[in-house]
PQR file with spaces between the fields and no chain letter, atoms N, CA, C, O and H, PARSE charges and radii, in Angstrom:
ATOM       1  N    UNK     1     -25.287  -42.321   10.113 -0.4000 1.5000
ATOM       2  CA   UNK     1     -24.412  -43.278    9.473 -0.0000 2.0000
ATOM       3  C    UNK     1     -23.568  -42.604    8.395  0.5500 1.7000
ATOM       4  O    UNK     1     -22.605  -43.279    8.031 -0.5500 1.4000
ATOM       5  N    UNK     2     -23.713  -41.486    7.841 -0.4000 1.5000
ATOM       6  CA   UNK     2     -23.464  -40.827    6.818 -0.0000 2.0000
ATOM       7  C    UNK     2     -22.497  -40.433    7.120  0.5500 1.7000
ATOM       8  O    UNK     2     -21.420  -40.841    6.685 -0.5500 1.4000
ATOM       9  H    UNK     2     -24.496  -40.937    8.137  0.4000 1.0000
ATOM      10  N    UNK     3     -22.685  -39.345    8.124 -0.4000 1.5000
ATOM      11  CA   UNK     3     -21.485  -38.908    8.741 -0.0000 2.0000
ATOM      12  C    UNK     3     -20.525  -39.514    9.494  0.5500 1.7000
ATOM      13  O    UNK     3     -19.461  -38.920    9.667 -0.5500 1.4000
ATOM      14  H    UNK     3     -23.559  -39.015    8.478  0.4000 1.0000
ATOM      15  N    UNK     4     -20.742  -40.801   10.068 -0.4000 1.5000
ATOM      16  CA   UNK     4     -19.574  -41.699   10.198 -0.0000 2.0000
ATOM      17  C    UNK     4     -18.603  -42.273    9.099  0.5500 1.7000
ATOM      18  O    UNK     4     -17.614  -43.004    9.144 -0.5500 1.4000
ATOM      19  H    UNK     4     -21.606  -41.284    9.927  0.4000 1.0000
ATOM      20  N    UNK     5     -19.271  -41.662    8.131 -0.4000 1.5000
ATOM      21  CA   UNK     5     -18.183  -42.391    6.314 -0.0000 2.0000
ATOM      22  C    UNK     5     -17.595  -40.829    6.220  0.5500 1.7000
ATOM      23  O    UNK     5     -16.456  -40.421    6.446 -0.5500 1.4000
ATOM      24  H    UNK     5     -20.074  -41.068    8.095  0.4000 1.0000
ATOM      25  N    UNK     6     -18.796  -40.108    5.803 -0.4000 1.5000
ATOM      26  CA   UNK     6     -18.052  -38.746    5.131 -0.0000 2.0000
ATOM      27  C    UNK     6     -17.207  -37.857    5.849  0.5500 1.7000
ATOM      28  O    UNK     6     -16.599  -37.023    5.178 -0.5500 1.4000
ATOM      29  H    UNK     6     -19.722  -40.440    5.620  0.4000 1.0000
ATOM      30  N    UNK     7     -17.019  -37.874    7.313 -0.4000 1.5000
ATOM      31  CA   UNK     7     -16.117  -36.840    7.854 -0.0000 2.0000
ATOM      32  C    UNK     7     -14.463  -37.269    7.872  0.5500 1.7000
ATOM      33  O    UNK     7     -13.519  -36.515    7.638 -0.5500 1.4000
ATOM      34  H    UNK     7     -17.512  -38.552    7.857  0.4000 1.0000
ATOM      35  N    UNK     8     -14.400  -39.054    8.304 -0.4000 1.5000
ATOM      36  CA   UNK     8     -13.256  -39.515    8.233 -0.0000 2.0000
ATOM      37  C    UNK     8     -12.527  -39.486    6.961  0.5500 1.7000
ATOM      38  O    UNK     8     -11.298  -39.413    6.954 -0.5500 1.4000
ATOM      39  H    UNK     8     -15.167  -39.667    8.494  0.4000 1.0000
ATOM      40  N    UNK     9     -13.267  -39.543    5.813 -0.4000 1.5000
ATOM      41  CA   UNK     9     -12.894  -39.860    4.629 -0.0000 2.0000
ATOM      42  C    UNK     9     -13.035  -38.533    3.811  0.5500 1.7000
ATOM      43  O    UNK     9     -12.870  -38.743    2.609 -0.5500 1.4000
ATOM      44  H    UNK     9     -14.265  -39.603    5.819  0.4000 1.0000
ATOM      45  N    UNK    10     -13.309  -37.144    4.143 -0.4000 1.5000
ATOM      46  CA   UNK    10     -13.196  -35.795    4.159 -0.0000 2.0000
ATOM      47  C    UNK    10     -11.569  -35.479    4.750  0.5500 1.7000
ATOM      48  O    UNK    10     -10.650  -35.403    3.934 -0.5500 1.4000
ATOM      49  H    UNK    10     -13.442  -36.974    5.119  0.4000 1.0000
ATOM      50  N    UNK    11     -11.334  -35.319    6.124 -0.4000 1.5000
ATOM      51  CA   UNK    11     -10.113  -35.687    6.470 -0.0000 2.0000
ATOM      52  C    UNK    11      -9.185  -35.881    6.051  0.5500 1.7000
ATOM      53  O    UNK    11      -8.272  -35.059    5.979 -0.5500 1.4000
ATOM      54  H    UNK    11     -12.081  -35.381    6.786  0.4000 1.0000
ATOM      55  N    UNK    12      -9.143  -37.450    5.506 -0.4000 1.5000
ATOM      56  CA   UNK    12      -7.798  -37.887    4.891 -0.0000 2.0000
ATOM      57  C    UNK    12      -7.515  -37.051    4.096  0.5500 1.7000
ATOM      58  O    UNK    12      -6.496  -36.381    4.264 -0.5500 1.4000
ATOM      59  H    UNK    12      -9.886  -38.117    5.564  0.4000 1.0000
ATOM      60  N    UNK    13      -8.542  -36.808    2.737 -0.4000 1.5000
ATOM      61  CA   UNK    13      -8.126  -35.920    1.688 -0.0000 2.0000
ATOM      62  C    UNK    13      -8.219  -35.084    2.115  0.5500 1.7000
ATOM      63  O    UNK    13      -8.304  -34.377    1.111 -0.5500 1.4000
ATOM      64  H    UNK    13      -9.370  -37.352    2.600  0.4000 1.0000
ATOM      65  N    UNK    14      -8.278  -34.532    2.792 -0.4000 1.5000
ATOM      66  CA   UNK    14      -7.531  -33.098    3.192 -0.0000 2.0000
ATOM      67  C    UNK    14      -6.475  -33.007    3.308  0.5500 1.7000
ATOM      68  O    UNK    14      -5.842  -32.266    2.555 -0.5500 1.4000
ATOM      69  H    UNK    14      -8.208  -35.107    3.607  0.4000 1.0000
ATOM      70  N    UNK    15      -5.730  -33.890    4.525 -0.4000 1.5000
ATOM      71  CA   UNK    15      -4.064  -34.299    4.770 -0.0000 2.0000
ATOM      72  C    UNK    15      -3.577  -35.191    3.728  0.5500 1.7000
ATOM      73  O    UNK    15      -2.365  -35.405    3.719 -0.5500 1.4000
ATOM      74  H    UNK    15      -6.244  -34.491    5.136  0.4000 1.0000
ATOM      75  N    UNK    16      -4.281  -35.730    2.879 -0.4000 1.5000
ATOM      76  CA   UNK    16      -3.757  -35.964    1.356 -0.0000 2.0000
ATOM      77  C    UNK    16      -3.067  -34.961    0.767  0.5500 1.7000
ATOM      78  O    UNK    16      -1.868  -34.840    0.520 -0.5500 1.4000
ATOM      79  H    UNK    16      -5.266  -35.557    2.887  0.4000 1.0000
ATOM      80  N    UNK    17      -4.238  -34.082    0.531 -0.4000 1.5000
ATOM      81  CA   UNK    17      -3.774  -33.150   -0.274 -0.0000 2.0000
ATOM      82  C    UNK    17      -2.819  -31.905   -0.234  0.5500 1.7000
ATOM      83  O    UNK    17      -2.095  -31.282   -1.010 -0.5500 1.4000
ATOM      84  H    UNK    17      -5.213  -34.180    0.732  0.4000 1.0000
ATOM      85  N    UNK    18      -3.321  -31.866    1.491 -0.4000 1.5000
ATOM      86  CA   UNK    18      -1.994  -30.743    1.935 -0.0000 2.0000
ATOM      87  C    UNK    18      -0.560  -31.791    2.052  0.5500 1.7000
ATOM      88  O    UNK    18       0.572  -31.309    2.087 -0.5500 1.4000
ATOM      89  H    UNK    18      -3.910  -32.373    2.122  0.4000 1.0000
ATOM      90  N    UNK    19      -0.708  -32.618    2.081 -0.4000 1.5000
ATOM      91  CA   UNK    19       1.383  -33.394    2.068 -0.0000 2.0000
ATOM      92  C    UNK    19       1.415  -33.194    0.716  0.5500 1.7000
ATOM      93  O    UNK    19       2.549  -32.834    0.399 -0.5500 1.4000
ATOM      94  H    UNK    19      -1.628  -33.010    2.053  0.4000 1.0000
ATOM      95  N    UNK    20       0.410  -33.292   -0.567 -0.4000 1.5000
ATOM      96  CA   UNK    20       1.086  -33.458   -2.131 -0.0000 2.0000
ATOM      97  C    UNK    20       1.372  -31.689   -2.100  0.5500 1.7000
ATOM      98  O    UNK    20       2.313  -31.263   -2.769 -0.5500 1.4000
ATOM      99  H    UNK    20      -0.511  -33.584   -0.309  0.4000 1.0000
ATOM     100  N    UNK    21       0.472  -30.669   -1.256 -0.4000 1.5000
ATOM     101  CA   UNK    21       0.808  -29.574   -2.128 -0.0000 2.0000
ATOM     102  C    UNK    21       2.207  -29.139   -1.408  0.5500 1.7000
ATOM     103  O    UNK    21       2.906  -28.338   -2.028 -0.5500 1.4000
ATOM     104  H    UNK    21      -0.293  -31.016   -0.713  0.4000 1.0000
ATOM     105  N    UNK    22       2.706  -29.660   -0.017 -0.4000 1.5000
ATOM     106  CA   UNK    22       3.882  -29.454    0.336 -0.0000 2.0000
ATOM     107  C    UNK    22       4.878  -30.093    0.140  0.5500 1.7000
ATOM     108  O    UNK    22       5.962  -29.816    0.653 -0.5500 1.4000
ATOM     109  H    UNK    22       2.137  -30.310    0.486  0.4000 1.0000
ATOM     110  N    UNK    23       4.612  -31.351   -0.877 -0.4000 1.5000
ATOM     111  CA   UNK    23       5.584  -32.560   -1.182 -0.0000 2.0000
ATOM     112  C    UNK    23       6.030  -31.554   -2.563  0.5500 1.7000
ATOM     113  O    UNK    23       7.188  -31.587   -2.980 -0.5500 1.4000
ATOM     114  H    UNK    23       3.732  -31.576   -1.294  0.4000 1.0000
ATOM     115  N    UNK    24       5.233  -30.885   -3.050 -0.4000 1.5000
ATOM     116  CA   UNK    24       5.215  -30.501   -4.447 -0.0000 2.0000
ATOM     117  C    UNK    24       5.536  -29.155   -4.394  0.5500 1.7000
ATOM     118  O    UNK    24       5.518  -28.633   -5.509 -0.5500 1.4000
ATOM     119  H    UNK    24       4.292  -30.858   -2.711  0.4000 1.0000
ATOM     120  N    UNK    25       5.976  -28.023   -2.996 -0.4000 1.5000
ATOM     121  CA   UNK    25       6.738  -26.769   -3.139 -0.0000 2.0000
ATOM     122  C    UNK    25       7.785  -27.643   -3.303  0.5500 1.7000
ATOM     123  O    UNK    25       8.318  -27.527   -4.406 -0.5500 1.4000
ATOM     124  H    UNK    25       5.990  -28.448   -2.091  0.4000 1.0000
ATOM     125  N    UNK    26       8.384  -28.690   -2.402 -0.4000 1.5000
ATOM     126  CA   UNK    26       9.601  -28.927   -1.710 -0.0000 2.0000
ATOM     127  C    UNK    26      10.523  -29.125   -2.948  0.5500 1.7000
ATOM     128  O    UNK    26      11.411  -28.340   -3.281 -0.5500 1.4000
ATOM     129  H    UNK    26       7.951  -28.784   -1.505  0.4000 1.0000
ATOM     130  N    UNK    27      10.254  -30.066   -3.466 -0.4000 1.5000
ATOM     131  CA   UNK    27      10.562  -31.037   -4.792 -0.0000 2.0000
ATOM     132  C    UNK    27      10.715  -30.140   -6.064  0.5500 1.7000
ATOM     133  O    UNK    27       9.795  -29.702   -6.754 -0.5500 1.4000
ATOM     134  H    UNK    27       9.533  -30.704   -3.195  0.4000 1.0000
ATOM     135  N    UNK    28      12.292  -29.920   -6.270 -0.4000 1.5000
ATOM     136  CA   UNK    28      12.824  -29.305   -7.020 -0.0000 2.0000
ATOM     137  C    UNK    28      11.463  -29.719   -8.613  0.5500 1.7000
ATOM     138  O    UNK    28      10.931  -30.819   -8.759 -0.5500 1.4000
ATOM     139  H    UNK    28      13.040  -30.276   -5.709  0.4000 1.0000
ATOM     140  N    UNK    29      11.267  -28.685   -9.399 -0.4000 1.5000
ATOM     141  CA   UNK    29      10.464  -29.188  -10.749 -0.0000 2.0000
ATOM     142  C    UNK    29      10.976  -28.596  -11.593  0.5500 1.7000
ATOM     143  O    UNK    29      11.890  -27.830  -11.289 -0.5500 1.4000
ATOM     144  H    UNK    29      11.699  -27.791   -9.281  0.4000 1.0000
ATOM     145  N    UNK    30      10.571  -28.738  -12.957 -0.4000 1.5000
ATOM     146  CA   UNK    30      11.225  -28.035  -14.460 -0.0000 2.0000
ATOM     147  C    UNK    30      10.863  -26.301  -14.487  0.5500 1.7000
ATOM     148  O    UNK    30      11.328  -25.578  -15.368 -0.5500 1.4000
ATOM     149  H    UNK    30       9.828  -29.360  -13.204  0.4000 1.0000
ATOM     150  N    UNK    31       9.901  -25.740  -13.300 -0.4000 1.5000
ATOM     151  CA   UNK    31       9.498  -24.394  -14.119 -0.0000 2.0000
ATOM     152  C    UNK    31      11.062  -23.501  -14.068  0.5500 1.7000
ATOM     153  O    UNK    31      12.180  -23.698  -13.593 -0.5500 1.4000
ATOM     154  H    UNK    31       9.523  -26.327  -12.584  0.4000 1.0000
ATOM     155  N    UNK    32      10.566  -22.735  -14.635 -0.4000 1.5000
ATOM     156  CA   UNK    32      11.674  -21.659  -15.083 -0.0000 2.0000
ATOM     157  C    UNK    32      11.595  -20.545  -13.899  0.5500 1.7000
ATOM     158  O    UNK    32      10.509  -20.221  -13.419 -0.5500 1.4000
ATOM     159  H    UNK    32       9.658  -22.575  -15.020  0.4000 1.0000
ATOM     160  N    UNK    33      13.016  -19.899  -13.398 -0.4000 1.5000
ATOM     161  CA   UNK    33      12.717  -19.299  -12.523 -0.0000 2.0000
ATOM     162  C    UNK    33      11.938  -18.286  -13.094  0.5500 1.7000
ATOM     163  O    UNK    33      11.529  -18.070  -14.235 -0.5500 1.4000
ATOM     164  H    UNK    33      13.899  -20.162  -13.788  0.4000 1.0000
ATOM     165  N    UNK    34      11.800  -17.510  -11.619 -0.4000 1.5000
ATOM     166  CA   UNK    34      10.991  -16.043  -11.768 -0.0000 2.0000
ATOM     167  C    UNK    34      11.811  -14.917  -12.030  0.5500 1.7000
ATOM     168  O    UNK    34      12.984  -14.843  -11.665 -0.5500 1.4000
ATOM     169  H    UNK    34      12.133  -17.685  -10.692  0.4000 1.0000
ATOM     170  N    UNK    35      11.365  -14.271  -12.494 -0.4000 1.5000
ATOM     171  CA   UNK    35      12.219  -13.130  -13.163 -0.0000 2.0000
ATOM     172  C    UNK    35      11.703  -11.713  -12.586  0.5500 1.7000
ATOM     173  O    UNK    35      10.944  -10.896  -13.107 -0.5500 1.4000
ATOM     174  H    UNK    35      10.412  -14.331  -12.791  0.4000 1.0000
ATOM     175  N    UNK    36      12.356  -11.690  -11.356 -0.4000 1.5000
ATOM     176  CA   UNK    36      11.811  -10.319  -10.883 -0.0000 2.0000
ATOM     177  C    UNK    36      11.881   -8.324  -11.585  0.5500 1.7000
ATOM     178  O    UNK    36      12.829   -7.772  -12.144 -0.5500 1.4000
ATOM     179  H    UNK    36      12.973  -12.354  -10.933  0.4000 1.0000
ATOM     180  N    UNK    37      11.232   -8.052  -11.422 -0.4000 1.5000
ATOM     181  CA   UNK    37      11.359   -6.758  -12.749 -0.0000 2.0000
ATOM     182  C    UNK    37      10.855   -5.510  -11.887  0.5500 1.7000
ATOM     183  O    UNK    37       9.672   -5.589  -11.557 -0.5500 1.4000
ATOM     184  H    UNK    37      10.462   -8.500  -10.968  0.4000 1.0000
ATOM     185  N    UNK    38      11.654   -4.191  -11.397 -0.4000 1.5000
ATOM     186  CA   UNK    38      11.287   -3.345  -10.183 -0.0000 2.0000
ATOM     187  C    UNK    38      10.846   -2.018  -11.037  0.5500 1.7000
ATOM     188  O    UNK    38      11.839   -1.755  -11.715 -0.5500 1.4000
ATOM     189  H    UNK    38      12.615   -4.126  -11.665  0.4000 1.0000
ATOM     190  N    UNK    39       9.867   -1.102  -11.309 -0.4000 1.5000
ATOM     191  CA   UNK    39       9.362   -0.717  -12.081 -0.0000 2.0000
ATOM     192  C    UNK    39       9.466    0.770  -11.744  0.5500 1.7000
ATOM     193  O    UNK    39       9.033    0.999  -10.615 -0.5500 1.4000
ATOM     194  H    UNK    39       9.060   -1.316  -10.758  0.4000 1.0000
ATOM     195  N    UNK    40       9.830    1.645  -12.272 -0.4000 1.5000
ATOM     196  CA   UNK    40      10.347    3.308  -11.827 -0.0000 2.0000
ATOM     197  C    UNK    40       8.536    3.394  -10.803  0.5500 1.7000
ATOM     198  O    UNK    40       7.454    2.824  -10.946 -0.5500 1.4000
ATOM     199  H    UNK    40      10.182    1.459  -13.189  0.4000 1.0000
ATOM     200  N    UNK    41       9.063    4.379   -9.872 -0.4000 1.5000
ATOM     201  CA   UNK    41       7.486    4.722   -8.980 -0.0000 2.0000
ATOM     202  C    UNK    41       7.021    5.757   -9.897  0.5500 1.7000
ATOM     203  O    UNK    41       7.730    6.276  -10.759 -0.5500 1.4000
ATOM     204  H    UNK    41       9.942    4.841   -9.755  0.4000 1.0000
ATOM     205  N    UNK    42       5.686    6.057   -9.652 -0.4000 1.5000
ATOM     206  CA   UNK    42       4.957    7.173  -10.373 -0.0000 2.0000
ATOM     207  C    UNK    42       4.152    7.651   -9.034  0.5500 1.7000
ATOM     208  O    UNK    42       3.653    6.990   -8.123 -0.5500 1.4000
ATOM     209  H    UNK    42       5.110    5.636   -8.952  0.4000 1.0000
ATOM     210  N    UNK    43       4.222    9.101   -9.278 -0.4000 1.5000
ATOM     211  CA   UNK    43       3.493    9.472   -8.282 -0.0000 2.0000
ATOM     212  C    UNK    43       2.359   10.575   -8.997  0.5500 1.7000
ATOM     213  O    UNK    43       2.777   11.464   -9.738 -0.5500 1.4000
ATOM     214  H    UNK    43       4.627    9.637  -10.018  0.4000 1.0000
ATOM     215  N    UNK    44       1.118   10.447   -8.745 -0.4000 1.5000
ATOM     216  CA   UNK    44      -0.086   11.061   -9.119 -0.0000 2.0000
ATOM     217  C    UNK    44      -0.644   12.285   -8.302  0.5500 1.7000
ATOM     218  O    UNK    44      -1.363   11.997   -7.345 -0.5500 1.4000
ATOM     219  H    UNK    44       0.778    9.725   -8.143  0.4000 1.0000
ATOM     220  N    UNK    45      -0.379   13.747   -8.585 -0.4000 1.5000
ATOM     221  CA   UNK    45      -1.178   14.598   -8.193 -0.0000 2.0000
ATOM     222  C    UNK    45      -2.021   15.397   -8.620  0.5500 1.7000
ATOM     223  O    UNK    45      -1.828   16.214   -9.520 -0.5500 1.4000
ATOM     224  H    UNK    45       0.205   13.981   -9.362  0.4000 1.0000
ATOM     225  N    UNK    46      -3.338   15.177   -7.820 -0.4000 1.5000
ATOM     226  CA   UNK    46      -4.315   16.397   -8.872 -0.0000 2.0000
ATOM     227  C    UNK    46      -5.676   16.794   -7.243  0.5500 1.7000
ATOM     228  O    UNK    46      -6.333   16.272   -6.341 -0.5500 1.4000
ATOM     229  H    UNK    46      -3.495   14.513   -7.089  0.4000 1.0000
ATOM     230  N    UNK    47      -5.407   17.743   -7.733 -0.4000 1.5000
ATOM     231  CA   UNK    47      -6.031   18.498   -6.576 -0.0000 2.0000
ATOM     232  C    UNK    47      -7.750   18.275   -6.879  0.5500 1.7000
ATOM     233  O    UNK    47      -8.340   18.450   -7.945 -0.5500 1.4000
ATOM     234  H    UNK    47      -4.874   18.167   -8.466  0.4000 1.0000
ATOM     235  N    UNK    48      -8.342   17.806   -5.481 -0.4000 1.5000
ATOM     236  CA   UNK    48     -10.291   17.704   -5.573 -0.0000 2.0000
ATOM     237  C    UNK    48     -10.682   18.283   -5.017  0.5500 1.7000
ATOM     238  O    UNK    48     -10.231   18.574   -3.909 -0.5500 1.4000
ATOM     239  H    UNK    48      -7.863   17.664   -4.615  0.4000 1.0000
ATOM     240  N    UNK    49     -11.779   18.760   -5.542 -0.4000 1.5000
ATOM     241  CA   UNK    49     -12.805   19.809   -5.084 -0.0000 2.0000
ATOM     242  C    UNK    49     -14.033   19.107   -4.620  0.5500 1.7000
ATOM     243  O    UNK    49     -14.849   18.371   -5.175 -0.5500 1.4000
ATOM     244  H    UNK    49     -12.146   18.523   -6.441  0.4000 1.0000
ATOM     245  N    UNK    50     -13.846   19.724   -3.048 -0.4000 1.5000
ATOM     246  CA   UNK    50     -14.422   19.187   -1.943 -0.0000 2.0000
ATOM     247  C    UNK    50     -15.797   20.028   -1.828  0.5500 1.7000
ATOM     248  O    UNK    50     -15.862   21.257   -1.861 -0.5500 1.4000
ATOM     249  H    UNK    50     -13.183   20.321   -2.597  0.4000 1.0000
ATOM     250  N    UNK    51     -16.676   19.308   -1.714 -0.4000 1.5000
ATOM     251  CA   UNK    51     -18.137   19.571   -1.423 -0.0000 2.0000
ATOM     252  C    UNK    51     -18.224   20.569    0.002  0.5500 1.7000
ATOM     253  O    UNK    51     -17.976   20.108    1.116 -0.5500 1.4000
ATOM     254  H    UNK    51     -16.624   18.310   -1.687  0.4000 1.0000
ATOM     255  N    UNK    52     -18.596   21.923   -0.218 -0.4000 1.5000
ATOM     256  CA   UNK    52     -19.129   22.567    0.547 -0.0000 2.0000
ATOM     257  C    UNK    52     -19.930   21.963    1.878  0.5500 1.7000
ATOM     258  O    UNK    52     -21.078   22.334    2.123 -0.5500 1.4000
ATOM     259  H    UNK    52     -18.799   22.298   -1.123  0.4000 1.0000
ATOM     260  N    UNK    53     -19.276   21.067    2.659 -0.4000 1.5000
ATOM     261  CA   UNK    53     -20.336   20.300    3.204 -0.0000 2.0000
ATOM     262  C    UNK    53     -20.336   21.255    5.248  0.5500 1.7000
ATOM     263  O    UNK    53     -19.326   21.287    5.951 -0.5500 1.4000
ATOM     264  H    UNK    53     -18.344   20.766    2.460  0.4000 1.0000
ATOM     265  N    UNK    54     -21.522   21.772    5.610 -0.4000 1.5000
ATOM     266  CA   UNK    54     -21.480   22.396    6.631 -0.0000 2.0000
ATOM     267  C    UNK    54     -20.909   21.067    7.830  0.5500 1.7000
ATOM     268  O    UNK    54     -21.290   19.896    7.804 -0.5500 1.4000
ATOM     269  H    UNK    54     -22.343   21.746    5.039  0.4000 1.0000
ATOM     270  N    UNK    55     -20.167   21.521    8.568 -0.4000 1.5000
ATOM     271  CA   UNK    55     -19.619   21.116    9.505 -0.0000 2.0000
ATOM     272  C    UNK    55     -20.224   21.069   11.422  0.5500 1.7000
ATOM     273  O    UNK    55     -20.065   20.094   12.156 -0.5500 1.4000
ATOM     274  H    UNK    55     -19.858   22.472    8.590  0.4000 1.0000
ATOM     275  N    UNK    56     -20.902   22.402   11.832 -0.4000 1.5000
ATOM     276  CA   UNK    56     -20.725   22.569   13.060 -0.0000 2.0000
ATOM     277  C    UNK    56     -21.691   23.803   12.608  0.5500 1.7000
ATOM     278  O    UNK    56     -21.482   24.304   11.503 -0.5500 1.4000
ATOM     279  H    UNK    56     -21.031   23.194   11.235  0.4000 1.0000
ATOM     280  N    UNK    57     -22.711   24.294   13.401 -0.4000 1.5000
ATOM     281  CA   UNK    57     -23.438   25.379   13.693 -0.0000 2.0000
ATOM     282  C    UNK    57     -22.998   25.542   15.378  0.5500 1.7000
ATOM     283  O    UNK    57     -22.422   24.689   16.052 -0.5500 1.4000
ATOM     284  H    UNK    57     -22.881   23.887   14.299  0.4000 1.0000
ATOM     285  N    UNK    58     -23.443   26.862   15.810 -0.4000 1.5000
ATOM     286  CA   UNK    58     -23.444   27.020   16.861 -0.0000 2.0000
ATOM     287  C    UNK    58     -24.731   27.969   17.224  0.5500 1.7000
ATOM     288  O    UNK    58     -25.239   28.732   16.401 -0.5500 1.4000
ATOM     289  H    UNK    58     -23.912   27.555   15.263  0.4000 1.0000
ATOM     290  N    UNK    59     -25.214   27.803   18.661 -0.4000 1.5000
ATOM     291  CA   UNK    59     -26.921   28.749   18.872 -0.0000 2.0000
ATOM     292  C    UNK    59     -26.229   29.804   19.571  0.5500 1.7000
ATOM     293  O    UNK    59     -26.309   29.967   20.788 -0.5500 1.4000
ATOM     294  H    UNK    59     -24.802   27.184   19.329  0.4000 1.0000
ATOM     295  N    UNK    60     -25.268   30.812   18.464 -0.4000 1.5000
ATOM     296  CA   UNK    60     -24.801   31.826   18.974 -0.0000 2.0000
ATOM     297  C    UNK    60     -26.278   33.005   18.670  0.5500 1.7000
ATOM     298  O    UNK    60     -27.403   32.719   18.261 -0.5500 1.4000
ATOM     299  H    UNK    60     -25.203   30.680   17.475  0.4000 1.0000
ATOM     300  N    UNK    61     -25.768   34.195   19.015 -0.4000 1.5000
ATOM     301  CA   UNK    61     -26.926   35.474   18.340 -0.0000 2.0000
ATOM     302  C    UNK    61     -27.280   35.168   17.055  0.5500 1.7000
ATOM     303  O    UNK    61     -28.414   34.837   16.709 -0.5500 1.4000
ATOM     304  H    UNK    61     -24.854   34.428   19.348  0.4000 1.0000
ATOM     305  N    UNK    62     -26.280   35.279   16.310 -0.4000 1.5000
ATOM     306  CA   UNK    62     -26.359   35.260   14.991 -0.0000 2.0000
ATOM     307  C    UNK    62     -25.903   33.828   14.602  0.5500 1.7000
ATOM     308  O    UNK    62     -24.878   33.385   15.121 -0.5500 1.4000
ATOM     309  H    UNK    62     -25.359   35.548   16.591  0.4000 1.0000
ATOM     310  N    UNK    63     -26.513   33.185   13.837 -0.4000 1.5000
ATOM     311  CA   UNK    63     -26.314   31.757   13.099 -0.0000 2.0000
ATOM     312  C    UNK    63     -25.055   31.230   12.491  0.5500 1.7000
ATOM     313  O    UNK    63     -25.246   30.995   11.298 -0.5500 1.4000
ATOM     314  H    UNK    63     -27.345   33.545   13.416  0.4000 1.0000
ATOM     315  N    UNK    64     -24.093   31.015   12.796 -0.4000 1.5000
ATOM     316  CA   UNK    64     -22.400   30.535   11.861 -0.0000 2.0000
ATOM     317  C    UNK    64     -22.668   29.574   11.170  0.5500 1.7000
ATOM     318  O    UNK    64     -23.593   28.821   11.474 -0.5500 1.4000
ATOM     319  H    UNK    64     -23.938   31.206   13.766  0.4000 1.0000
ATOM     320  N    UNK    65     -22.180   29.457   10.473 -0.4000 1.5000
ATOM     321  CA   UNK    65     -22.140   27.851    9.407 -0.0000 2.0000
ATOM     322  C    UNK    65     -20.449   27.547    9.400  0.5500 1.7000
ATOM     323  O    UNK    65     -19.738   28.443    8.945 -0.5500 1.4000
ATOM     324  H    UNK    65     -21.429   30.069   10.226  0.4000 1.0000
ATOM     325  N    UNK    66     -19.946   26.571    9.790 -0.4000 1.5000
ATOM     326  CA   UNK    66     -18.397   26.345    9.680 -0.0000 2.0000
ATOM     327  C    UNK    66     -18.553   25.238    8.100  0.5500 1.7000
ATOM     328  O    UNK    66     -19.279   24.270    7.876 -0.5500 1.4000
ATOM     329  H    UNK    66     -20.524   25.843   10.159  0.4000 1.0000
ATOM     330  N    UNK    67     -17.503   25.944    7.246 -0.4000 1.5000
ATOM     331  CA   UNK    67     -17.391   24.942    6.386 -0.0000 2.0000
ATOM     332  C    UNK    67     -16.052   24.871    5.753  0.5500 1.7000
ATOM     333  O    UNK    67     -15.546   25.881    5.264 -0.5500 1.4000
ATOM     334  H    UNK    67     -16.913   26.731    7.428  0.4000 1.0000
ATOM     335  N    UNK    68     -15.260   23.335    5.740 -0.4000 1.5000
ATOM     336  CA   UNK    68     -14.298   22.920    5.547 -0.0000 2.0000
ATOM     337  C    UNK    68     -14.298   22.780    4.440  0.5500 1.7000
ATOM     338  O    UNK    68     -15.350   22.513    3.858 -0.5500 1.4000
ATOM     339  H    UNK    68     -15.671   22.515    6.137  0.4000 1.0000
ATOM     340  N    UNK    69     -13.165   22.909    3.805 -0.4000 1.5000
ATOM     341  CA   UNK    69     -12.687   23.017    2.056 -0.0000 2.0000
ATOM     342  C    UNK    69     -11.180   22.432    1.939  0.5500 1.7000
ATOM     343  O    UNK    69     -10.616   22.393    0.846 -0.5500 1.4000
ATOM     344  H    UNK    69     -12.311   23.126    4.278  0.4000 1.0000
């Protein structure tokens, strides 16, 4: 019985509320425009030091260690 009240009446206010929030872009209001402001780019370089981390062995004769830097 519950849910025969609360889903219909969930609903409406939903499509209530979405027509006020699209009644309310539409509809010219008092705010002040926006004032767009484009800001010089910055670009950041600084070189990281990468962990010795072994990559790839191979079961050659002798044992390799490949390591990327």
């Amino acid at each position: 019985m519950f849910d025969r009240l609360f889903l219909p009446a969930l609903t409406f206010t939903v499509l209530v509320a979405g027509l006020a929030a699209f009644s309310a872009e539409i509809v010219p209001g008092d705010r002040a425009p926006s004032q767009i402001v484009q800001l010089e780019r910055i670009v950041v370089r600084a070189p990281r030091a990468l962990p010795e981390t072994p990559v790839a062995q191979t079961d050659a004769e002798r044992p390799a260690t490949v390591v990327v830097r």
